[in-house]
Every structure is written in structure tokens, then in C-alpha cells.
N, C-alpha and C positions, 0 to 999 in steps of 0.2 A: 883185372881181366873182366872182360864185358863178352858176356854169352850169349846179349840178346839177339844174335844174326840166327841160332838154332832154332827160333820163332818161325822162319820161315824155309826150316830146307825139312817141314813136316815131320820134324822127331819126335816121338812119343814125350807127352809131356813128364814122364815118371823121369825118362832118360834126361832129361834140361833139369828134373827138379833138383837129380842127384847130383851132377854137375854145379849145380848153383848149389848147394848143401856144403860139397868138397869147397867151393870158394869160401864161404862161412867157414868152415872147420878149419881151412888155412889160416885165415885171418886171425881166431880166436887162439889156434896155437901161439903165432909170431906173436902176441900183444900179452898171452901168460907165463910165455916160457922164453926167457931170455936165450936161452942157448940154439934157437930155429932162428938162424941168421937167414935162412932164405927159405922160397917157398918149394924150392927140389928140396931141401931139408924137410920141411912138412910133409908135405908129401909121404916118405917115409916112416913119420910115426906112426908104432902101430896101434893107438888109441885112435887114429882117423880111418884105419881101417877097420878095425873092430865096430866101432862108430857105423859105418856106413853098408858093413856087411849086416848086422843086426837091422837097419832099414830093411834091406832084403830078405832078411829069414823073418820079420815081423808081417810086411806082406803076405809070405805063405804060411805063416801059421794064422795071420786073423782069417785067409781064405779057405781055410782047414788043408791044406798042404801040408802037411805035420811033419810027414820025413824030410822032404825037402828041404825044409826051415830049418829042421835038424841039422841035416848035413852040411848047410851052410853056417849053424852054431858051433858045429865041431871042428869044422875047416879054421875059422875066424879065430877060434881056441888052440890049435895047436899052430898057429900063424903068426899068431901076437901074445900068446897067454892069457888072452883076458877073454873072458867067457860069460857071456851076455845070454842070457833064455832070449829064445824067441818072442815069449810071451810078455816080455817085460815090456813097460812104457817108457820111453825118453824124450825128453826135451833137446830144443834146440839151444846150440853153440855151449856141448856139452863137454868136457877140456879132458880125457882120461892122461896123464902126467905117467912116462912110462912103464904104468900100466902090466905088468907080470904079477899075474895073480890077482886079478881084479875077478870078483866073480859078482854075478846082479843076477837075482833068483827071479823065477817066473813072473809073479803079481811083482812083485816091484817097480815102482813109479820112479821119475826122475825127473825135476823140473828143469827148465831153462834153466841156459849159464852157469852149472855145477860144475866145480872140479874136483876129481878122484883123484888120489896117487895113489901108486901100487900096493898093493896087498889088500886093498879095500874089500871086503867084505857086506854084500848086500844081501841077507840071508833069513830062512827063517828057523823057528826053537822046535820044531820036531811035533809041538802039541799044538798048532795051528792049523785049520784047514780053509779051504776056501781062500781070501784073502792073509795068505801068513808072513808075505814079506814088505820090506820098510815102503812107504811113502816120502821121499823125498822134495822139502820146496824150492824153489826156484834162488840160484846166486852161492846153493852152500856151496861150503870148503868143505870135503871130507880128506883127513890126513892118512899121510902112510901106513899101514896096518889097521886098520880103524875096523870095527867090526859094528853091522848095526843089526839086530837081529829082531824076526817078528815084527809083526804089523805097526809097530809104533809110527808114529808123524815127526817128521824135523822139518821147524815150520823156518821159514823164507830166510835167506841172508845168516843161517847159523855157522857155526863152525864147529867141529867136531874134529879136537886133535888128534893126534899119530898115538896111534893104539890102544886108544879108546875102544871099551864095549857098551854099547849103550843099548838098554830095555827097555826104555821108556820114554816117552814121547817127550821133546826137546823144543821150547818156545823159540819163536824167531827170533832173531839178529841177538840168538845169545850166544855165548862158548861152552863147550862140555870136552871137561874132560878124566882120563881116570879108567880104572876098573872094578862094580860099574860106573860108567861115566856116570859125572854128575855137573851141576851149573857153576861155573864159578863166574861167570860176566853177564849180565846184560846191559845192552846198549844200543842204539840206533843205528843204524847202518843205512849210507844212500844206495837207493836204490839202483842197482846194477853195479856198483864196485864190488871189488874184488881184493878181499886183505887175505893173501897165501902165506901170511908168516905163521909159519908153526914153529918157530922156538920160544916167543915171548908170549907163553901162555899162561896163565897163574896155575902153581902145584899147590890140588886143596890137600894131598900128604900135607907138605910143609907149611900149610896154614893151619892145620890143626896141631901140628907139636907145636908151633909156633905160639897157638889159642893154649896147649898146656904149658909151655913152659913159663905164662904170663899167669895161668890160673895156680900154677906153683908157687912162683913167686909171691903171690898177693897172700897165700896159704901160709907160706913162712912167717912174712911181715907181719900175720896175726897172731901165729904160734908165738914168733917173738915177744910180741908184746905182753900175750898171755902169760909167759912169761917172768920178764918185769914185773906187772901186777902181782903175780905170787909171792916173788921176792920181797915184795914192799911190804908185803903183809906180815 
């Protein structure tokens, strides 16, 4: 779809931006979500309207319109389930993945090309003021239920599995997962892809009985021998 004819029939240019925003937010669905076979399909999801109502209530609250913004936060919340502050920052061709129960707290950042799945949690720990919620970099993957809480940073290209809690600030293009999350991968990522797998993720549980039941073994082998030695004597 080509919208450049709106250049000249005088629309405000807020109204073409939105319009070209919606072409972007189609696009980025159909290319991360197999199941938008088409763009009336898109259309429909309500991460693209959450998405694009939150432009709108971001407007009037950076304009100090407060209730306004509001009401168009709450509207956007009991429309789609996913409930964006006004105040918060977003990035562009940013993918909210059905999206029920998505919540992004005030100061909260969000870089380009993120994708959310439902239950995601963007919150802060009650003992922060001022800046209390997450900064997000540009490309992550946040998984189903994932919670990230207070000011910490996840820096560019991370991923942060399904139902992870993570407190603390997360390097880029690495994996976190767990409760609290913790690193179990790093590794380079190109720039602007996009790895959605969330089931082949490493469990540091099962790496760590894994680390005991090797640090047992090697404990026996010497008991063992120990042992032997005795005997001999």
C-alpha cells in the first residue's frame, strides 16, 4: 500500500504518520507471526491497536493532557488487555504477540523491533522512584509471562524466556532465563533478526544437578579408592 497521494489532499501530517505506522505494524506482524495470512487479519490484532492507541495517549500526556491520555490508556486496556502507561517510551515495529495481560509501566523504555508475548510484565519493585521501570534495547525477544522488574537495562538483541523474573541488568545478544533469571548463553546476534524460539532454551536447574551429580560421582571415585588404600594396608 502506497499512501504517498495523502501528501497532497492537506492531511495533517500526525494523521499520514499514523497511517504509515499501521502499514509498518502490518508488515511486522505478517513477517513474525505465521498465523496473519493476511492484512484484514492484521489489522485485527489487538497488539496493533494497543500499539497505536498508546501513540495517542503518549501525545497527550507529553502535552500535559493527563486525563485524556488516561482515558485513552484505559480504553486501549479493556479493548485488547494490554495496558501501556501513557508515559512509557516505545520503539518502532514493535510485535506485541496476543498480548492479554501485557502491562508496560510508566518510565519504561522499549527499543525498536521488540517482541512481547502475553503476560509480559514491564514493571517496577515498589522501592524505586523516579526512573523505576525496565529500559529495554532494541531486537529483544521477551517470552510468555516473563516479568522484568525496576530500572535494570536488557541490553540489544537479548532474549528473556517465558517466565522469567529478571532484577538485574541483562548484556546483550545474551539468553536469561529462570527465577531470578539468570545468563545461560551469550552469543552474537545479527543485527535485526529475530530468534522467537522459546522452547530450546538451556535449564541452568538441570545444569546444576547435572554439575552435582558429576561432582558426586568424582566424590565416590575417590571415596572408593580411599578405600582400597585402607585395605591394602
Amino acid at each position: 500500500m502506497n499512501f504517498d497521494f495523502l501528501e497532497d489532499l492537506a492531511i495533517p501530517s500526525w494523521i499520514t504518520g499514523t497511517i504509515s505506522e499501521i502499514e509498518e505494524q502490518i508488515r511486522v506482524i505478517k513477517e513474525r507471526d505465521p498465523a496473519a495470512d493476511s492484512t484484514a487479519e492484521a489489522l485485527l490484532y489487538p497488539g496493533l491497536r494497543a500499539v497505536i492507541a498508546h501513540r495517542y495517549s503518549s501525545r497527550l500526556y507529553n502535552a500535559g493532557h493527563r486525563a485524556a491520555a488516561r482515558f485513552i490508556c484505559e480504553w486501549a486496556r479493556s479493548n485488547t488487555g494490554i495496558e501501556i502507561h501513557p508515559g512509557a517510551k516505545l520503539g518502532r515495529r514493535i510485535f506485541i504477540d496476543h498480548g492479554m495481560s501485557v502491562v508496560i509501566g510508566e518510565t519504561a523504555e522499549v527499543g525498536d523491533g521488540c517482541t512481547i508475548y502475553q503476560g509480559v510484565t514491564l514493571g517496577g519493585t515498589g522501592k524505586h522512584t523516579g526512573k523505576r521501570h525496565p529500559t529495554i534495547g532494541k531486537n529483544v525477544m521477551i517470552g510468555a509471562g516473563a516479568k522484568i522488574l525496576g530500572p535494570v537495562v536488557v541490553g540489544d538483541n537479548a532474549r528473556i524466556a517465558a517466565g522469567a523474573v529478571v532484577l538485574n541488568d541483562i548484556p546483550e545478544n545474551s539468553t536469561a532465563v529462570g527465577i531470578p533469571a539468570r545468563i545461560v548463553r551469550i552469543g552474537v546476534r545479527r543485527e535485526g533478526s529475530q530468534d522467537l524460539d522459546q522452547i530450546h532454551v538451556p535449564d541452568p536447574v538441570e545444569k546444576d544437578i547435572n554439575d552435582l551429580k558429576q561432582r558426586i560421582a568424582e566424590l565416590e571415585r575417590q571415596l572408593e579408592k580411599v578405600k582400597e588404600e585402607a585395605e591394602k594396608r
